[in-house]
Rosetta silent file (secondary structure, phi, psi, omega in degrees, C-alpha in Angstrom):
SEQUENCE: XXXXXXXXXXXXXXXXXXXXXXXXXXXXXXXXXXXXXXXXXXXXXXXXXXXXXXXXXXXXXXXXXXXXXXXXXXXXXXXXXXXXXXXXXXXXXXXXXXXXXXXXXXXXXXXXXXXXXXXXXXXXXXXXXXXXXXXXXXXXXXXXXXXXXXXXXXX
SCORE:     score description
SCORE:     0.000 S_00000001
   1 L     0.000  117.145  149.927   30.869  -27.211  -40.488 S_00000001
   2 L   -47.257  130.602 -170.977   30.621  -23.561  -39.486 S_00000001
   3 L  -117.210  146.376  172.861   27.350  -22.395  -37.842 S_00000001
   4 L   -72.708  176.057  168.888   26.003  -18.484  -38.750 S_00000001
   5 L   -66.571  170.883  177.386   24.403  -16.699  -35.576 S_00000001
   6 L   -29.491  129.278  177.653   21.446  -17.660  -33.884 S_00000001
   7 E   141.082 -177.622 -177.791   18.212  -18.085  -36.518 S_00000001
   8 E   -86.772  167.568  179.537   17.178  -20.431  -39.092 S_00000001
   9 E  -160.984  156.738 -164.664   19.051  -21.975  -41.282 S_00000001
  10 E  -110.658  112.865  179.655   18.730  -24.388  -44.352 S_00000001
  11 E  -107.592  161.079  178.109   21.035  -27.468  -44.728 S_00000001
  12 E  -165.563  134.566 -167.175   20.953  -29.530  -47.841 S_00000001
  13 E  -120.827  108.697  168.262   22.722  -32.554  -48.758 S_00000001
  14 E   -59.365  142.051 -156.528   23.313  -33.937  -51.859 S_00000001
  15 E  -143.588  117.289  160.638   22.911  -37.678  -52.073 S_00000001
  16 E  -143.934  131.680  172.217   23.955  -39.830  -55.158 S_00000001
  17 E  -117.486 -152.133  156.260   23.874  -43.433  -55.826 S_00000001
  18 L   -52.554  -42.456  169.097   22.834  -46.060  -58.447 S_00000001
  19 L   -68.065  -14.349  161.291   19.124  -44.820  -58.317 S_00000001
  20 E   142.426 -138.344 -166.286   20.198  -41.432  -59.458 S_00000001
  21 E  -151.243  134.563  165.547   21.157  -38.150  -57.310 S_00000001
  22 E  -147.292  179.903 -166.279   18.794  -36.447  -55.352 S_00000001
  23 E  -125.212  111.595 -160.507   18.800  -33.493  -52.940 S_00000001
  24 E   -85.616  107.671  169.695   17.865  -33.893  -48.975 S_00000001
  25 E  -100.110  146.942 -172.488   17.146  -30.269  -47.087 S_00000001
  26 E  -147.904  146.086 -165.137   16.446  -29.903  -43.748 S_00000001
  27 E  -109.892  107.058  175.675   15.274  -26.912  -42.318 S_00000001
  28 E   -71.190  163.180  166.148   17.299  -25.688  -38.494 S_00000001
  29 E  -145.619  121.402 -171.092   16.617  -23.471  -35.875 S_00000001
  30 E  -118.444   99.440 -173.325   20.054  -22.430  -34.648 S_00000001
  31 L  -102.859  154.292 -179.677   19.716  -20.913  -31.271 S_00000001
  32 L   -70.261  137.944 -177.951   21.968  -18.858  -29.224 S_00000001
  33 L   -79.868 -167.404  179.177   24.831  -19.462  -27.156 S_00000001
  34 E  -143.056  149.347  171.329   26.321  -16.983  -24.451 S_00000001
  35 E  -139.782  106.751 -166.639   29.484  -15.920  -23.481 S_00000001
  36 L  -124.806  130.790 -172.114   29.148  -13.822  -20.221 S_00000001
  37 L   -86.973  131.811 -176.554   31.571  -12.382  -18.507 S_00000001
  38 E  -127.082  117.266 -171.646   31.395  -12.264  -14.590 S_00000001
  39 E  -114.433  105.355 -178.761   33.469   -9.698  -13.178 S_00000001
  40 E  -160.079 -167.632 -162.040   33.759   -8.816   -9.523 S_00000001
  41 E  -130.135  138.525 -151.435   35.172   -8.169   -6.185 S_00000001
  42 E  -109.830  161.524  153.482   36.433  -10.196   -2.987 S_00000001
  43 E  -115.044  148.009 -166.619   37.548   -9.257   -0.192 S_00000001
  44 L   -38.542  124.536 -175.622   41.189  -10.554    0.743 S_00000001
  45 L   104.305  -73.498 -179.032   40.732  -14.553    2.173 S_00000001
  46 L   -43.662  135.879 -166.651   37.324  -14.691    0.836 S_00000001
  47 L  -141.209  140.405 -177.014   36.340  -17.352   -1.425 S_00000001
  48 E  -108.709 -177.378  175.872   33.262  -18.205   -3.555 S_00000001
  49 E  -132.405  140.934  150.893   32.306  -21.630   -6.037 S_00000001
  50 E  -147.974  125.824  168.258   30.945  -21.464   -9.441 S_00000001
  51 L    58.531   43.617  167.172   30.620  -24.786  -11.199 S_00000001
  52 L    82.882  -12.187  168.222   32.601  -26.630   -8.908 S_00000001
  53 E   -95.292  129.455  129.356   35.631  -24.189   -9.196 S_00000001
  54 E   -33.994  106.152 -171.752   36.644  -22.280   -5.963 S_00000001
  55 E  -105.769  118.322  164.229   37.651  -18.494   -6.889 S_00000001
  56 E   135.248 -179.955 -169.358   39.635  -16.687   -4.538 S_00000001
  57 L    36.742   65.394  178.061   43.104  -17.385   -2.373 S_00000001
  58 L    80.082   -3.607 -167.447   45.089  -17.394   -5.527 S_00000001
  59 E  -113.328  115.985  173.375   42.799  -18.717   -8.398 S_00000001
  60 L   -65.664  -58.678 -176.753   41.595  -15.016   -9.855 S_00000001
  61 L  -145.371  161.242 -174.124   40.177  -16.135  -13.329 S_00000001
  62 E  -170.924 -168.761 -163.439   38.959  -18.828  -15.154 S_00000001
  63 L  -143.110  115.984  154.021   36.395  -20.342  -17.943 S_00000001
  64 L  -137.972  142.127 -156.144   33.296  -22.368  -16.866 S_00000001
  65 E   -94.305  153.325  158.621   31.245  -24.225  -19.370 S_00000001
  66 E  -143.931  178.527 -165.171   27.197  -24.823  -18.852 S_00000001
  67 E  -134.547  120.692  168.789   24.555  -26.167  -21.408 S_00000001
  68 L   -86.874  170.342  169.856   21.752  -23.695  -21.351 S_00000001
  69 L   -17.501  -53.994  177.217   17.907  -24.787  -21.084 S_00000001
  70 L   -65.199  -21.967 -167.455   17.994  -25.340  -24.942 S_00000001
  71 L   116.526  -17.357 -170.643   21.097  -27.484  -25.204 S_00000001
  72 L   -82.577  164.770  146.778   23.506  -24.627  -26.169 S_00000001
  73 E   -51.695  121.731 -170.586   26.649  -23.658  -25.138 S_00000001
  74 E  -156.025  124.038  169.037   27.168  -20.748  -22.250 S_00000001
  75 E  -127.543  139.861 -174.772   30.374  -20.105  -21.072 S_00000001
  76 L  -101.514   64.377 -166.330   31.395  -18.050  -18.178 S_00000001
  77 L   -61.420  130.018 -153.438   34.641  -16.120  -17.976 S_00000001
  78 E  -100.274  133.387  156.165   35.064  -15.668  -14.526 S_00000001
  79 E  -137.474  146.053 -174.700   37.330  -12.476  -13.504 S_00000001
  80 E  -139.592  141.137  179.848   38.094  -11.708   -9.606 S_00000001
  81 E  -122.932  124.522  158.061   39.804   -8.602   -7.961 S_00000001
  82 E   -53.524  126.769  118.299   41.260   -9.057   -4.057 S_00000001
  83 E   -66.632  152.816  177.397   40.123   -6.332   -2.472 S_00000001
  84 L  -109.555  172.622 -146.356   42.585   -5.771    0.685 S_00000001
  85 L  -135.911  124.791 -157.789   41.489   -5.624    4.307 S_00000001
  86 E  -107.249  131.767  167.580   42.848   -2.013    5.697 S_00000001
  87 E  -129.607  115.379  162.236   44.298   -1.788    9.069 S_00000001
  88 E   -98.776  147.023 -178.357   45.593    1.480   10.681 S_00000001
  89 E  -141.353  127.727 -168.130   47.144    1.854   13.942 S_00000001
  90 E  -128.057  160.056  169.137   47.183    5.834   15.527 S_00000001
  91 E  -130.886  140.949 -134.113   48.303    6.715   18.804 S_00000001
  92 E  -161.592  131.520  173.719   46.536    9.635   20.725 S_00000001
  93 E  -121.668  154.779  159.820   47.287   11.412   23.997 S_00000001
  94 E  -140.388  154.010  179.727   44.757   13.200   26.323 S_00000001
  95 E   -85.708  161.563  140.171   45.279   15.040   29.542 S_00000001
  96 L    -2.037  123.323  167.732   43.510   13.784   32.775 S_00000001
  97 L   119.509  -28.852 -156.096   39.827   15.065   32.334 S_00000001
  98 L   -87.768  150.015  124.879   39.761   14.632   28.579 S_00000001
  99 L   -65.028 -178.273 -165.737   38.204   12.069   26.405 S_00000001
 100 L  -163.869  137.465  138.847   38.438   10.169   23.203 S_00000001
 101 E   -89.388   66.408  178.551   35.404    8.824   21.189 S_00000001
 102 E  -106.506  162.243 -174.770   37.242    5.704   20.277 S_00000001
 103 L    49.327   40.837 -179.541   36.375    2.037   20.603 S_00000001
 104 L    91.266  -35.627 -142.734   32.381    2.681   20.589 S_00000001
 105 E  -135.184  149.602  165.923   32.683    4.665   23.434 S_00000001
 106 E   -77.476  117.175 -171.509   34.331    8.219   24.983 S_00000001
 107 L  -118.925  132.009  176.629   37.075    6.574   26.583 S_00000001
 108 L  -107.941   -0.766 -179.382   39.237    8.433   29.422 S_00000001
 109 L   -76.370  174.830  157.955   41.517    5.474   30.431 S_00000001
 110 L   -80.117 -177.719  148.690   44.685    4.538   28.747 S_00000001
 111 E   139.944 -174.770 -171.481   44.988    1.159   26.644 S_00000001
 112 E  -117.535  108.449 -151.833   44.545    0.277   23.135 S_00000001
 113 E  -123.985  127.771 -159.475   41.052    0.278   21.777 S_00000001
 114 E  -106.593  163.058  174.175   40.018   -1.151   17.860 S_00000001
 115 L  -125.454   79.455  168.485   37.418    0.125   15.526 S_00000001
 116 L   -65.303  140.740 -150.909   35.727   -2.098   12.887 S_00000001
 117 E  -171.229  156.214  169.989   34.106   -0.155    9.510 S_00000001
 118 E  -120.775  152.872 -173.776   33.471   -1.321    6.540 S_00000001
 119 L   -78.125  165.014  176.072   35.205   -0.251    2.625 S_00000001
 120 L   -52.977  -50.024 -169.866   33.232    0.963   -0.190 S_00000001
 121 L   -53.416  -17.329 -176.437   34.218   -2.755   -1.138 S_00000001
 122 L    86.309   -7.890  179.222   32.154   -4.547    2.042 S_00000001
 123 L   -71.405  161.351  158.693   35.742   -5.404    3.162 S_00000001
 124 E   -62.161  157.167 -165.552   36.912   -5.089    6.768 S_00000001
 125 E  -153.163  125.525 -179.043   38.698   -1.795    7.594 S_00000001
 126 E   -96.510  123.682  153.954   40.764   -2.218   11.279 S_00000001
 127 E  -111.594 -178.411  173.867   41.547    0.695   13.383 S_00000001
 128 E  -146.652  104.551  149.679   43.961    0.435   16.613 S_00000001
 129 E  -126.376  165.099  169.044   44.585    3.295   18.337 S_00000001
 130 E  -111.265  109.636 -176.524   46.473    3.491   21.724 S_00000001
 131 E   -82.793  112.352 -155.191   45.460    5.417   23.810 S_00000001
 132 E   -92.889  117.393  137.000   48.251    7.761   26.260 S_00000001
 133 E   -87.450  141.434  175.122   47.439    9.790   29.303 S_00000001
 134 E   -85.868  132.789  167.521   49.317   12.480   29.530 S_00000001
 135 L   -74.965  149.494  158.865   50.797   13.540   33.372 S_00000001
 136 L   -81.788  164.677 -179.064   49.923   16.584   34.614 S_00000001
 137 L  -101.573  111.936  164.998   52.438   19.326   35.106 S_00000001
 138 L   -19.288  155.598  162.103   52.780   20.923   38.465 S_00000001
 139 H   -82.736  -28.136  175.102   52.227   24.705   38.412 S_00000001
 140 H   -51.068  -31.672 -172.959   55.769   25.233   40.006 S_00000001
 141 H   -77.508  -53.456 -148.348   57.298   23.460   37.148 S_00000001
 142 H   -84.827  -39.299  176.942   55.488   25.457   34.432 S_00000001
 143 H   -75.181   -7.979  171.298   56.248   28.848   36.506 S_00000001
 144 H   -79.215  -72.791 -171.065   59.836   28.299   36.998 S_00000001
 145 H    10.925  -85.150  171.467   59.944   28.152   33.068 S_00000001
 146 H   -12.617  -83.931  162.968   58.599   31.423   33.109 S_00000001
 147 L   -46.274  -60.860  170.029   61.019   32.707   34.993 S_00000001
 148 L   -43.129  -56.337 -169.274   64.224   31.232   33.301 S_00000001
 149 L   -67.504   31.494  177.584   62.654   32.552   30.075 S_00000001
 150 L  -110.742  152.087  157.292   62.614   36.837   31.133 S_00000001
 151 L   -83.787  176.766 -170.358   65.528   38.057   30.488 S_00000001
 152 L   -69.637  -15.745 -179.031   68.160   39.519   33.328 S_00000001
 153 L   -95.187    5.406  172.841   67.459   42.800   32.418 S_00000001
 154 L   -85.974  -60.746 -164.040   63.735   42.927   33.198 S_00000001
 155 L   -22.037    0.000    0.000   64.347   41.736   36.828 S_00000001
């Protein structure tokens, strides 16, 4: 037996024996089921439960059954997208004097100093940078340059 959508509905059963044939109706109320789709986004590692199934770390999609309030059937197709967890790594020089606003903070040392942020997604987003000082240059070094570069016929 096939059921129409949700609403009433009129069954009727013919019944015949040795007392003759007669005709039994019954009146239904066929209320609705659901089929809902739940679609959404993880971030890489993270894992959730619905109905006793564990989504995430390799299981993506699935189908979970429930009995709504009435007795019907509601089924859940489950769909899940990995978001990924972004890590960058920059490297950055400053001279002696200079700053950085990296790691929280203006930082004038060298060393390697992270940044946590978060994606449009709520995932983690890594930065690393490493941070150089630069040597200073003598002025004698940068004025002999100077000098090699004139040519001989200015002297």
């Amino acid at each position: 037996m096939e059921w129409a959508s949700a609403g009433d509905a009129e069954i009727c059963v013919e019944v015949t024996n040795e007392c003759g044939t007669t005709d039994n109706c019954t009146l239904l109320t066929l209320l609705p089921s659901y089929l809902i789709l739940f679609d959404t986004v993880i971030c890489e590692g993270t894992t959730f439960e619905i109905n006793g199934t564990t989504y995430g770390n390799g299981l993506f999609s699935g189908t979970e059954y429930f009995v709504t309030e009435a007795g019907c059937d509601s089924i859940v197709e489950v769909e899940v997208t990995e978001a990924a967890s972004l890590e960058y790594m920059f490297t950055e020089s400053i001279c002696p004097g200079d700053s950085l606003f990296i790691g929280g903070a203006y930082q004038t040392q060298a060393g390697t100093y992270a940044d946590t942020f978060t994606t449009v997604s709520g995932c983690d987003s890594l930065v690393i940078t490493q941070l150089i000082l630069s040597p200073l240059i003598p002025h004698g070094y940068l004025l002999l340059h100077v000098i090699l570069l004139i040519p001989v016929s200015l002297r």
